[in-house]
C-alpha positions in Angstrom: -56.5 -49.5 15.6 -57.5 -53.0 16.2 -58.8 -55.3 13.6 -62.0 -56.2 12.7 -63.6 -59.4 12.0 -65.9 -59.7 9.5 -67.8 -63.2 9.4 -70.0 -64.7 6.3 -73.5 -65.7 7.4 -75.8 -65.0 4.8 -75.7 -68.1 3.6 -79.0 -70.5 3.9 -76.7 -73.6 4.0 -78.6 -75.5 1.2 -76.1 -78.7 0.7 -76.5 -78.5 4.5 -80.4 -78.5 5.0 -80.7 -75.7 7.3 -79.1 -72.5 8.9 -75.3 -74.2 9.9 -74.2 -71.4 11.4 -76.4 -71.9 14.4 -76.4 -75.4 14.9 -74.5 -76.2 17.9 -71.3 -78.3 17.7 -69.5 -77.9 21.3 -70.2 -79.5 24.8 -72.7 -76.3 26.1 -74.6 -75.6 22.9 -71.8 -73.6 21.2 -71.5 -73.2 17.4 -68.5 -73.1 15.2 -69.1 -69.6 14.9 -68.6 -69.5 18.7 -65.0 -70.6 18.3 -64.4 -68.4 16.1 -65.2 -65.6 17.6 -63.6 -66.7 21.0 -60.4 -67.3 18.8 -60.5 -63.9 17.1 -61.3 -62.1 20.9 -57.7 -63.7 22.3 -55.9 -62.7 19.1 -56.6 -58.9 19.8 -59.9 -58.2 17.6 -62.4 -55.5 19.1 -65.3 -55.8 16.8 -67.3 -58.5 14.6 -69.5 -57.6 11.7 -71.9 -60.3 10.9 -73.3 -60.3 7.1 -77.0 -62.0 7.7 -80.0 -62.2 5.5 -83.0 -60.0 7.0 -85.5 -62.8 7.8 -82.8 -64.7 10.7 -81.8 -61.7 12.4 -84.1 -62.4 15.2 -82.8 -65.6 15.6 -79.2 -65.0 15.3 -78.7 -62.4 17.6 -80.5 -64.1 19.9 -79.0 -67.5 19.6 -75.4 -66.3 18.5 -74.3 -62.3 19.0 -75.8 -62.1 22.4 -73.6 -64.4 23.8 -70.4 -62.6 23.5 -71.5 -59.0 22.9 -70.2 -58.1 26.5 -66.8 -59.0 25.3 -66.7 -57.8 21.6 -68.4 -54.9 19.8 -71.2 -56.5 17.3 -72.8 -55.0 14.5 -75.3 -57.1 11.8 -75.5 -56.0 8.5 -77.7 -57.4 6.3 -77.0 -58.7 2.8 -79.4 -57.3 0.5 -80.2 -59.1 -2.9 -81.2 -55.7 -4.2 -78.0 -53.8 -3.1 -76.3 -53.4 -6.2 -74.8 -50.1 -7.9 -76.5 -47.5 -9.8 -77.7 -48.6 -13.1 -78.5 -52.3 -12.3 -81.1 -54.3 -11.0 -81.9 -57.9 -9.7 -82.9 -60.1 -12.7 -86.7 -61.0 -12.5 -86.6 -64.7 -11.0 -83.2 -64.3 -9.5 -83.2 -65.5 -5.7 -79.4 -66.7 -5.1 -76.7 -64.3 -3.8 -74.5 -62.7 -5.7 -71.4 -64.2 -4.3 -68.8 -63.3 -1.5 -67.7 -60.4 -3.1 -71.1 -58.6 -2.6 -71.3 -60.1 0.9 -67.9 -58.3 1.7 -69.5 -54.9 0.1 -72.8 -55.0 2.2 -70.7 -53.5 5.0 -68.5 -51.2 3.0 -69.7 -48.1 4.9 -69.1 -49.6 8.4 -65.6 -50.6 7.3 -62.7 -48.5 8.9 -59.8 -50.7 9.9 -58.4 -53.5 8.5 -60.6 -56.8 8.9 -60.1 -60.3 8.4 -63.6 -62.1 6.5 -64.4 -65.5 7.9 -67.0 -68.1 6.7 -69.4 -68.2 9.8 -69.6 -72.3 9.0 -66.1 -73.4 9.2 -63.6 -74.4 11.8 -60.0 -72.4 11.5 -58.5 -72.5 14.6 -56.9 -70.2 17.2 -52.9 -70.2 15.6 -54.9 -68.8 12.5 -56.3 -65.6 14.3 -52.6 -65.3 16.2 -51.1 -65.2 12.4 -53.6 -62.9 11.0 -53.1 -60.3 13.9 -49.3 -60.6 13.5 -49.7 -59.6 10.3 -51.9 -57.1 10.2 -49.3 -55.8 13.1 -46.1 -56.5 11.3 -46.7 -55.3 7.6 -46.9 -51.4 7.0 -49.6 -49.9 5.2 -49.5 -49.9 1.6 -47.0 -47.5 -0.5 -46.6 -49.3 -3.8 -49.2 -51.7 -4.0 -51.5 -52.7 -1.3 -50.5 -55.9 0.9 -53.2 -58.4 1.7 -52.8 -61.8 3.4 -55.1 -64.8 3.6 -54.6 -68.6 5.3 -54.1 -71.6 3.6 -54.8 -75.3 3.8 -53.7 -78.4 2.2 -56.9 -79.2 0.0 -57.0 -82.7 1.2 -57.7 -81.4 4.6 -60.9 -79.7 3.4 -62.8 -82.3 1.5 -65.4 -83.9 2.6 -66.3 -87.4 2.7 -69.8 -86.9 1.9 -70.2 -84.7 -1.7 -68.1 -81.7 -3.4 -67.0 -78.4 -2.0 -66.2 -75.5 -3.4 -62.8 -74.4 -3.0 -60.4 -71.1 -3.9 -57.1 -73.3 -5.5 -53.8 -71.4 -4.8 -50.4 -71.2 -6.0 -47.8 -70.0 -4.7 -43.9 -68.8 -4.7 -41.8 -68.4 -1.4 -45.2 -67.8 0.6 -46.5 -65.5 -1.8 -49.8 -66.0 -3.5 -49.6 -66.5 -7.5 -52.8 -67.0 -8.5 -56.1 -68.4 -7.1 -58.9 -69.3 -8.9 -62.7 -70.8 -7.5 -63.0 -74.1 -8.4 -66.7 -75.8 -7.8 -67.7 -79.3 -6.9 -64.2 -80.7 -5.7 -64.4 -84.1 -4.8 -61.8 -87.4 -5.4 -63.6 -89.6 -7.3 -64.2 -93.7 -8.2 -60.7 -93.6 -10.2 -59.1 -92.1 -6.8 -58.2 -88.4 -8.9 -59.6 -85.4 -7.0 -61.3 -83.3 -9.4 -63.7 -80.0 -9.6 -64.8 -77.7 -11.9 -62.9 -74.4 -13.1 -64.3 -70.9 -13.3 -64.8 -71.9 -17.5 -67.1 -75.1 -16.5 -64.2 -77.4 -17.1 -63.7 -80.8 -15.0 -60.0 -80.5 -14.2 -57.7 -82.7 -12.0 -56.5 -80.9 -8.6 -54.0 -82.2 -6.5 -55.3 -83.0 -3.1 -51.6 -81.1 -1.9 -52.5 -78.6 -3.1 -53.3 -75.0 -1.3 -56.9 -74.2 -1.0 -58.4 -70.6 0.5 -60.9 -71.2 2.6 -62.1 -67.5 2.6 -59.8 -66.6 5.6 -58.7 -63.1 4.7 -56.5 -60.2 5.5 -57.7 -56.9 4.3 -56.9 -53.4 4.5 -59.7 -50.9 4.0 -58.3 -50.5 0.4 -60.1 -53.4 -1.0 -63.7 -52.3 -1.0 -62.8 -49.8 -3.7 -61.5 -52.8 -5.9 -64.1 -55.1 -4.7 -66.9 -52.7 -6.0 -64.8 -51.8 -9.6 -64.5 -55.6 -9.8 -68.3 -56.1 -9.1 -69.6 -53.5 -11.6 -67.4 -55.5 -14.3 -68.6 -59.1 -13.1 -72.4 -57.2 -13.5 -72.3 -56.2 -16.9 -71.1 -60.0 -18.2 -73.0 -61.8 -15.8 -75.9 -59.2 -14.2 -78.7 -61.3 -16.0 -78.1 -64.8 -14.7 -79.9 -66.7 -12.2 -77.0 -68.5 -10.4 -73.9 -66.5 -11.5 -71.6 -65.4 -8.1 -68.6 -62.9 -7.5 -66.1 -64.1 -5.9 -63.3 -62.8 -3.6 -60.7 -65.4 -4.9 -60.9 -64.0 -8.1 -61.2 -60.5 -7.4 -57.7 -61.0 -5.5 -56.7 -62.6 -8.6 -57.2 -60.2 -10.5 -55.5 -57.8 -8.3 -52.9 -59.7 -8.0 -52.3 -59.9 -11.9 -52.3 -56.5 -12.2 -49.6 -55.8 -9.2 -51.9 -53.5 -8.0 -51.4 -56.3 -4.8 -49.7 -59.0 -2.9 -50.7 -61.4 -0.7 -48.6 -63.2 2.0 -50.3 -67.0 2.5 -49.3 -67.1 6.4 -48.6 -70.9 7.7 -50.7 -72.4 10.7 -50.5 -74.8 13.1 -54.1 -74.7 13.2 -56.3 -77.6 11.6 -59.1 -76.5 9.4 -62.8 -78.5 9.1 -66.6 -77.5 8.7 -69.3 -78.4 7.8 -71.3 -78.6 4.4 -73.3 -81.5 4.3 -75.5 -82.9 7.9 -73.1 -86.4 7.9 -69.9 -84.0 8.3 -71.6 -83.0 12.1 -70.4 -85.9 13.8 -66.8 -85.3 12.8 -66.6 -81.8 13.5 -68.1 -82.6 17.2 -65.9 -84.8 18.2 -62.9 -82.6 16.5 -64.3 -79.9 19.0 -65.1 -82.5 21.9 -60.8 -83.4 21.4 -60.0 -79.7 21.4 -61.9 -79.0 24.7 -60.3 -82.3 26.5 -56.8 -81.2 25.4 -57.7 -78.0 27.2 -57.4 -76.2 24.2 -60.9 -74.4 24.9 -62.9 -74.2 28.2 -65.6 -76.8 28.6 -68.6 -73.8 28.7 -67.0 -71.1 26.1 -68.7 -67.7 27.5 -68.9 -68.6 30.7 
């Protein structure tokens, strides 16, 4: 069975000022998204899954899944501030998402082959859908413990020149994934020391080599199970906050921990960037604008 491709838009894009994911970046109109997409369609996937919030889905399938859904099966599902498991509801107040983790479980009943998740905002290049697809083609299903993959790039190569990011900060041994744990407003500051903020609140000092998720991960089925356990636990401590989030970096780090899993960090030629704040446009353009002269991409994607 081919893979699936599972893509992060739920987002409202609130550093960013607007919906990112449907703001066009390439020579005809086409979003980042669109690359994606096109990348992940030439790699071997045969379906994307696009996690949305209700109130855009006009819009986005209009203005993104119609393009391509003559050359790739399309489904929306919508992330639901509301969908959570028997027992608990949304705190009173409460209007931020719950995190990627959630955004992974709104389509846990459409799931049924393994699936790589995407953010629907960022660049990752075609090498890095080759890789995932290898993967998912080369490693055997899990016996012992399951086998999961994800992508990695230098952190230096995902800041951005104009305010933090958040960032899943990896280590690693022989290509093997350690640990990873979200760290929030990354940035190098007026000393020159790249910093951010650990899961505990705590400003530490990262080192701009090292190797930082940027949510591109390989999955078999298996995980929803362990997403959901993980998301009842992350609930009960943290089911009454306003801004508290799940996320898959530490649910993978948990797992890993445990041995219940390993994950492979594959190696790309591939160059990562995105966009988080409206100043980091002009650079991604013109990265896309290169990519398109070098004949990398055709000059109208879905023509």
């Amino acid at each position: 069975m081919k893979p699936t491709l599972l893509v992060l838009a739920a987002g409202m894009g609130s550093r960013y000022g607007g919906l990112k994911q449907m703001d066009p970046m390439g020579p005809n109109g086409e979003t980042v998204l669109d690359y994606s997409v096109y990348d992940a369609i030439e790699a071997g996937f045969d379906r994307v899954i696009f996690i949305i919030r209700k109130e855009f889905e006009e819009s986005f399938r209009n203005e993104v899944g119609a393009k391509f859904a003559d050359k790739i099966k399309v489904d929306y599902i919508f992330q639901d501030l509301n969908d959570l498991p028997d027992g608990y509801s949304l705190p009173e107040g409460r209007v931020k998402p719950w995190g990627t983790t959630h955004a992974i479980l709104a389509a846990r009943d459409v799931i049924d082959s393994h699936f790589a998740v995407i953010n629907a905002d960022d660049f990752y290049g075609a090498d890095s859908f080759q890789q995932i697809t290898s993967y998912f083609t080369e490693t055997a299903d899990a016996t012992d413990k399951e086998h999961y993959c994800m992508v990695g790039y230098k952190l230096s190569n995902t800041l951005s020149d104009h305010g933090n990011v958040n960032r899943g900060i990896c280590k690693d041994t022989n290509g093997f994934l350690d640990a990873v744990e979200e760290h929030t407003e990354i940035e190098v500051e007026a000393d020159g020391i790249c910093r951010g903020n650990n899961l505990n609140g705590e400003r530490v000092e990262i080192s701009t080599s090292a190797i930082a998720s940027m949510n591109f991960w390989g999955f078999s089925v298996s995980i929803i199970d362990h997403l959901q356990a993980h998301f009842i636990e992350f609930l009960k401590e943290h089911g009454t906050e306003m801004k508290s989030e799940c996320y898959i970096p530490t649910v993978v780090d948990e797992l890993l921990a445990s041995g219940k899993a390993d994950c492979n960090i594959l190696e790309t030629s591939s160059s990562w960037f995105g966009v988080t704040y409206p100043k980091d446009k002009g650079s991604c353009v013109s990265s896309i604008k290169a990519l398109v002269e070098n004949g990398k991409y055709p000059n109208n994607l879905w023509s």
